[in-house]
C-alpha angles and dihedrals in degrees: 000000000000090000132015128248124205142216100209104163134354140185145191140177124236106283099229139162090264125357109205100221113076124236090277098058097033096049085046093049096052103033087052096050095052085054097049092060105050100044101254134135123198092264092057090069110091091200143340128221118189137167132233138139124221088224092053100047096043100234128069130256079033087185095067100072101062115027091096087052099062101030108269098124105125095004135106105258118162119189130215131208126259103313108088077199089064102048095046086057094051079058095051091057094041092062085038087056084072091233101098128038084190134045133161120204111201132196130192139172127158098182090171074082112055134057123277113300088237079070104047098042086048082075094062107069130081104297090233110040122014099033081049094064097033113261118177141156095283109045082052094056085043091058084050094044098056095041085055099050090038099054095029102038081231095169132214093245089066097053091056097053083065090059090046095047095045097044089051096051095040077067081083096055126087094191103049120111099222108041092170127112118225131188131237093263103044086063101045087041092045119112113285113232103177110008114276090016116084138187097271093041081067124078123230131261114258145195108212155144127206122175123170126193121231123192127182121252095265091052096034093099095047091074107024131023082210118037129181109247118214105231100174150330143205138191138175140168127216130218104275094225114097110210089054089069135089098215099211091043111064145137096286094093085056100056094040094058097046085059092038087058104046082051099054086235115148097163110045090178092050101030101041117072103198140358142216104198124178107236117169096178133030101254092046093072088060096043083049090058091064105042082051089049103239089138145348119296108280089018092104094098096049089054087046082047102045092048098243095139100040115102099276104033131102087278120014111200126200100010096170083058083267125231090325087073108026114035115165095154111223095029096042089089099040075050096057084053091046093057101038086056088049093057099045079051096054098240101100085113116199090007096052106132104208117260094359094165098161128029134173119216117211127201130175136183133166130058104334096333110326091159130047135180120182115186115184113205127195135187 
């Protein structure tokens, strides 16, 4: 990168079933506190980018109810649409476009208030064929699931590690959603929703805000004596039909590559200390691995095996319990960003993983995976 951006603070509320303030109070609560300490009024914030989705927030021009709430009137303050990644990288090269020192990049679902995500994802389909038949989110990520298991021998057994990894470690986050440990066989016994996928292998549904404040190098210290650097960062988008795609063969490998290579990273396993990576269901943690490279393509289950990416392997993922305890829909991946910075900073509390100096935040939307963002912080 020709400048360097900074994470210097973030915040975020308790992700919960329903939180009783609406977007409005709850944007203008957090946002305000993570102003107040660090000094800062609404007029010193050169822009704001956040991130919302008028399905997912069940009214249209979703943004507009909440600029004024977290300072953006008169400002220039952009939205985008659904992935809170994606919206924090649209305020990194805002401050690397020289024309703003500050910038806060705000997330927000309350998913207590809109209809069922098998709905709204529904919508999502090809109007004539795929809507038709009643393609959603999860009988997507069924037909992956079972082509991943199938040509892998990825076994159910695996995938649930991942829920059992991610639910104990989310014991060390206030903010998670789900702050409850399971067993190996509550997860496999538990009720199956989209064959292979069953109850515990979904996330909940969560109300929640996350906002993160960027400076530019030359303002970073005066807010943290030790900011977040952003090293690089990756994105790429899939064909949206579904039968055009190999499953197990997607864009991943794109985005994580872009970033890799602004990083100077060649070995993500051996040169990454920790990772936040979105998994909205259980097997695609381990699907994830690989297109991060991580491993080889159908290795995700020996590193899941071999505790690699448990705390206190070579590369602990999901620290914070991940999306599977904590799914507030467009913030989940500003959230994944939030947490990854925290731990390069040291003040990830009770889920700090010791000498993390450099982490990668992962974030997905779309059919089983269409979209994909990868960011790469350093201290």
């Amino acid at each position: 990168m020709l400048k360097r951006v900074a994470i210097v603070d973030v915040a975020q509320t308790v992700c919960q079933q329903n939180i009783d303030d609406d977007i409005r109070d709850i944007s203008f609560s957090l946002v305000k506190d993570l102003l107040d300490r660090n000094g800062l009024k609404r007029e010193d914030i050169g822009t704001i980018t956040t991130s919302s989705s008028d399905y997912w927030q069940g009214i249209s021009c979703s943004n507009s109810y909440y600029y004024d709430a977290i300072g953006g009137y008169m400002k220039t303050a952009p939205k985008v649409e659904e992935d809170g990644a994606l919206a924090f990288m649209y305020g990194v090269m805002r401050i690397l476009s020289g024309h703003f020192d500050l910038a806060v990049v705000h997330a927000v679902t309350k998913m207590s208030e809109i209809p069922h995500p098998g709905v709204l994802t529904n919508l999502a389909a090809d109007p004539f064929y795929h809507r038709a038949v009643g393609l959603d989110k999860y009988s997507a990520s069924a037909l992956q699931c079972r082509l991943y298991m199938d040509r892998y021998k990825i076994s159910p057994e695996q995938t649930a590690q991942v829920v059992v990894k991610n639910r104990k470690n989310a014991l060390n986050n206030p903010f998670a959603h789900i702050r409850q440990e399971v067993t190996l066989d509550q997860v496999v016994s538990s009720p199956g929703v989209a064959g292979p996928i069953r109850e515990m292998d979904l996330p909940p549904l969560s109300d929640g805000v996350c906002a993160i404040l960027l400076a530019s190098e030359d303002h970073a210290g005066r807010f943290a004596t030790k900011p977040c650097w952003v090293a690089g960062v990756g994105w790429s988008v899939e064909r949206s039909w579904l039968g055009d795609r190999d499953l197990l063969d997607g864009v991943l490998p794109i985005a994580a590559r872009q970033a890799y290579s602004m990083a100077g990273i060649r070995d993500p396993l051996m040169e990454i200390d920790v990772a936040e990576v979105c998994e909205r269901f259980s097997f695609e943690e381990l699907l994830w691995y690989e297109g991060l490279g991580f491993c080889e393509p159908g290795g995700g289950g020996r590193l899941i095996d071999n505790g690699v990416t448990r705390m206190g392997g070579r590369l602990p993922v999901n620290p914070s319990g991940g999306v599977l305890c904590a799914n507030p829909y467009c913030a989940r991946g500003l959230i994944r960003v939030g947490e990854a910075a925290l731990q390069v900073m040291g003040a990830a509390g009770a889920r700090q993983v010791d000498g993390a100096k450099r982490a990668l935040a992962h974030s997905t939307h779309g059919f089983a995976g269409q979209m994909h963002s990868v960011v790469v912080l350093e201290g």
